[in-house]
C-alpha positions in Angstrom: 51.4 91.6 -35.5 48.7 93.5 -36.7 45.9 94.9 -34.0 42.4 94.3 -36.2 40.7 96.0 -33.3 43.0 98.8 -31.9 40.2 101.7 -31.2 37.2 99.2 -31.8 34.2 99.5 -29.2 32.9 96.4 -28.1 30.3 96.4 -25.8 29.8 92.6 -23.7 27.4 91.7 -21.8 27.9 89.1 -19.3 31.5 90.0 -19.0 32.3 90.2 -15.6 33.0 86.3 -15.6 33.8 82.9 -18.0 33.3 83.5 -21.7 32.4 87.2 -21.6 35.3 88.1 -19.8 37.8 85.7 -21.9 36.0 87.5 -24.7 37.1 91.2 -23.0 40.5 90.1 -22.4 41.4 88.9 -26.1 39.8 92.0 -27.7 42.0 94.2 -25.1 44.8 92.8 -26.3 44.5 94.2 -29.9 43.7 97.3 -27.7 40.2 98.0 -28.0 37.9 99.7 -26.0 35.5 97.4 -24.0 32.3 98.4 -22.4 32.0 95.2 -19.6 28.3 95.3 -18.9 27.2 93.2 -16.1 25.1 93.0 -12.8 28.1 91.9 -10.8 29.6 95.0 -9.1 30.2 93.5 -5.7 32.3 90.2 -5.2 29.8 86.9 -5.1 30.9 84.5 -2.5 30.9 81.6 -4.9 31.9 83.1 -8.2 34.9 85.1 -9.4 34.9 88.4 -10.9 33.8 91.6 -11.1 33.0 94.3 -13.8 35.3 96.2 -11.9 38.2 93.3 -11.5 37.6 92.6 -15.1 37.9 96.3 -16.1 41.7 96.5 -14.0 42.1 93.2 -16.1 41.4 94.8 -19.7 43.6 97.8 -18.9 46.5 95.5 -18.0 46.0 93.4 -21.0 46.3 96.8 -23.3 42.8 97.6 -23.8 40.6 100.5 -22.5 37.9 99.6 -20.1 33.9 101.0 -19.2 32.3 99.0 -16.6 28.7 99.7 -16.2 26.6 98.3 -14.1 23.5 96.5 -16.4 20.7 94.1 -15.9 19.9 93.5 -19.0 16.5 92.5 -18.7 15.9 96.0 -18.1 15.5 98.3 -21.3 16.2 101.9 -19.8 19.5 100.0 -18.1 20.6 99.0 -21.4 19.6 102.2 -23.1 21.4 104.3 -20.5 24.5 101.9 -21.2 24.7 102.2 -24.9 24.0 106.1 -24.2 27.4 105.7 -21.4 29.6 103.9 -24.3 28.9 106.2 -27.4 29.7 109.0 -24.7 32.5 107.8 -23.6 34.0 106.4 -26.7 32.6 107.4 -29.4 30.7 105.0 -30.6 30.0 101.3 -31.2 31.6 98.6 -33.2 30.7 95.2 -32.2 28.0 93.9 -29.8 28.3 91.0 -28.3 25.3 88.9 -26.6 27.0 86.6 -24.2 24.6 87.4 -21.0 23.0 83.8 -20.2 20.6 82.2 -17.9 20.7 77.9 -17.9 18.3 75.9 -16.3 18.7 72.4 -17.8 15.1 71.6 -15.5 12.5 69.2 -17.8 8.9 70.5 -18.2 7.5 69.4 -14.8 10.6 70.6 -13.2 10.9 74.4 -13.9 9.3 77.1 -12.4 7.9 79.9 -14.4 9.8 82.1 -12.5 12.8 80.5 -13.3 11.0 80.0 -17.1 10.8 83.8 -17.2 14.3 84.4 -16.1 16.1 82.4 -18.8 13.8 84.1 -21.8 14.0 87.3 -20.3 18.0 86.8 -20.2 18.8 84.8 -23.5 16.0 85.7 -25.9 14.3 89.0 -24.9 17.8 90.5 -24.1 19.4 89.1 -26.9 16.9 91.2 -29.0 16.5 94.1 -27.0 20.6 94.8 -27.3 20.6 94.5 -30.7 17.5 96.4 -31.5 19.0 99.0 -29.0 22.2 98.8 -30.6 21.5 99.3 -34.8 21.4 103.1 -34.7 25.1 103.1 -33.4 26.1 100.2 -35.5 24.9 101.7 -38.8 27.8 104.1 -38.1 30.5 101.7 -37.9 32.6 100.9 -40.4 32.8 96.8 -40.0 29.9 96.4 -37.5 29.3 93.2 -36.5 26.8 91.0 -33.7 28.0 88.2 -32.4 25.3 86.4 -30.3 26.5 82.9 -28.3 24.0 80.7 -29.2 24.2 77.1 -31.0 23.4 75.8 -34.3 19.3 75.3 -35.0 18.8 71.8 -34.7 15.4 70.3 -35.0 16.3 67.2 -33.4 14.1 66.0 -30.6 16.9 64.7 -28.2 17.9 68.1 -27.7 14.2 68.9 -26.4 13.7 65.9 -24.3 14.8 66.7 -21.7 15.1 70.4 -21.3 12.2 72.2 -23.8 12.2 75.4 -21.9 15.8 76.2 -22.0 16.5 74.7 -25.6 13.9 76.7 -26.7 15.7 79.7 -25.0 18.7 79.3 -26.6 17.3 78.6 -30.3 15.4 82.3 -29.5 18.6 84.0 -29.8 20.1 81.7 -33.0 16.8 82.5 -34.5 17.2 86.4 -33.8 20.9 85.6 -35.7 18.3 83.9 -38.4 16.6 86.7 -39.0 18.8 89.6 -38.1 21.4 88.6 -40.6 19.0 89.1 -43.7 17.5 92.2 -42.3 20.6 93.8 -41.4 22.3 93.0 -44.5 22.0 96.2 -46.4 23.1 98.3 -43.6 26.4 95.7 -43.9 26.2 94.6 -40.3 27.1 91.1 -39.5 24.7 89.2 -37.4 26.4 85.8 -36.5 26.2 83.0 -33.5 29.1 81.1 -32.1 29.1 78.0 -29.6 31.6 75.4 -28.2 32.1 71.9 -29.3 32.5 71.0 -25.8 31.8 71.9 -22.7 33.3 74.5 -21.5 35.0 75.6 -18.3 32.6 78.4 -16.4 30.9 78.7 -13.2 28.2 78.2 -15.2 29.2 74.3 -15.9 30.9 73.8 -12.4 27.7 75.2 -10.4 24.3 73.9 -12.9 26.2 70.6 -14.5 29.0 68.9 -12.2 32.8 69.6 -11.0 33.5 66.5 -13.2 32.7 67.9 -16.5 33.9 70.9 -15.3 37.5 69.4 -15.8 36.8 67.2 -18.4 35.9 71.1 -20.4 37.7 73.1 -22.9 39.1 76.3 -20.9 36.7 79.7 -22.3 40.1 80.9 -24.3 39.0 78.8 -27.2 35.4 80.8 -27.9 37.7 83.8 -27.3 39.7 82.8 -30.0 36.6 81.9 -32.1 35.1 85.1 -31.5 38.0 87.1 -32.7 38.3 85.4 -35.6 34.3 86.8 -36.3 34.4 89.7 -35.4 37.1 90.7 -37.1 36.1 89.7 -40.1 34.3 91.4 -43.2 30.8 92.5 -41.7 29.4 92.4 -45.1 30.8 89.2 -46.4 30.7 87.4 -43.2 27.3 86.6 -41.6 24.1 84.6 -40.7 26.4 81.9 -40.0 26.6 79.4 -36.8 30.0 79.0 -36.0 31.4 76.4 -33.9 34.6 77.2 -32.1 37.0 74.4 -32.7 35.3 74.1 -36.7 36.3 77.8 -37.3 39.9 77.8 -35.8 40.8 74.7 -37.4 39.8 76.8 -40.9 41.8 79.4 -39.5 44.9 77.3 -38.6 44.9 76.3 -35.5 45.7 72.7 -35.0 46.6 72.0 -31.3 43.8 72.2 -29.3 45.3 70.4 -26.3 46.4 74.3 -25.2 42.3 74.7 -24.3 41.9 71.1 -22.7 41.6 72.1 -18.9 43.3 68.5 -18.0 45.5 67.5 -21.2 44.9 63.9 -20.4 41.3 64.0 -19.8 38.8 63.8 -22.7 36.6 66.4 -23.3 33.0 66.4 -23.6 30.8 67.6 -26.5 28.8 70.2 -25.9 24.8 70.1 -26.0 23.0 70.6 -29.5 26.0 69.5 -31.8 25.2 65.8 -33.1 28.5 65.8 -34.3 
């Protein structure tokens, strides 16, 4: 079987846990080199994982690992870390923008702290790596972004109830808008991937409920999705909104049971699709 990313830097952010790390773990397989760039250094009583755990876990898996500490709401953090990867390896492949803040809180609701937190985290940060990131991805030879955001979607339902964080979200699918054309003739792939359900993370368990936690698709599948991006054709493939199951079943795969956290329990769509 062929390793498409043997040697490949991918740098993560958010991977200490849930998609970012499933992410990490797939990509190691083909034995890449991962740069897991997180705040979580120190175990969090209520949440698994570690940049550290998750860096023993992408060695064992066949990849090499870089865990570096990053908030990355913090531009000299994320400067320093992209400084750390081309350093250390070389340089940089693929970026991947998985680092996100939910608050599913209606207008009256939400804080502006809390407002602040999730456009600092999804939309600002979203930008800022990849901005950060083109002078290293002009050198590589299929570079690609990857940003885990859903499909623009103008319809109101999915602003109803939530305006601050759907607008969040859209920031970063717009930045795969606009990115992708202006990125073009440097042949870097901008895209944006999301799940057609929910999916199982902390994420879902802590902010949603433990019952939709298990009525979720396990994060493998956007692993899966995401490798089939990234390792396609940076100049052929982008400014596209993939959605996970849609793209594997173009790729193939046809039993999707294997992600269902509880084979016998339905799953539930995921927010933004109307599908």
């Amino acid at each position: 079987m062929s390793k498409k990313l043997e040697d490949k830097v991918i740098f993560i952010t958010g991977a200490s846990r849930g998609i970012g790390r499933e992410i990490a773990l797939r990509c190691a397989r083909d034995g890449a080199k991962i740069v897991i760039a997180a705040k979580s250094a120190e175990p969090h009583p209520n949440l698994e994982g570690t940049i550290y755990s998750v860096a023993e876990e992408v060695e064992k898996a066949g990849g090499k690992a870089l865990p570096v500490i990053v908030d990355v709401r913090d531009e000299n953090n994320v400067i320093d870390a992209l400084a750390k990867t081309v350093e250390t390896f070389g340089g940089l492949d693929i970026l991947i923008n998985n680092a996100s803040a939910i608050n599913l809180g209606s207008t009256a609701e939400i804080s502006m702290k809390r407002f602040d937190l999730i456009f600092a985290v999804n939309v600002r940060a979203t930008f800022m790596c990849s901005k950060l990131s083109l002078p290293h991805l002009k050198k590589a030879a299929n570079p690609h972004i990857l940003n885990l955001s859903p499909p623009l979607n103008l319809n109101p339902k999915w602003f109803k109830k939530h305006v601050a964080y759907t607008m969040s979200k859209y920031g970063m699918s717009m930045c795969t808008l606009g990115m992708a054309e202006e990125f073009k003739k440097d042949g870097i792939a901008v895209n944006s991937l999301w799940p057609k359900t929910l999916i199982a993370t902390a994420a879902v368990a802590v902010n949603i409920s433990r019952l939709l936690y298990h009525a979720s698709r396990k994060p493998t599948i956007v692993a899966d999705a995401a490798y089939e991006v990234v390792t396609s054709d940076s100049r052929s493939v982008t400014g596209n909104f993939f959605v996970d199951e849609n793209l594997l079943r173009l790729r193939g795969v046809t039993d999707f049971k294997q992600y269902a956290m509880h084979r016998f329990i339905p799953v539930v769509p995921d927010i933004f699709l109307d599908e």
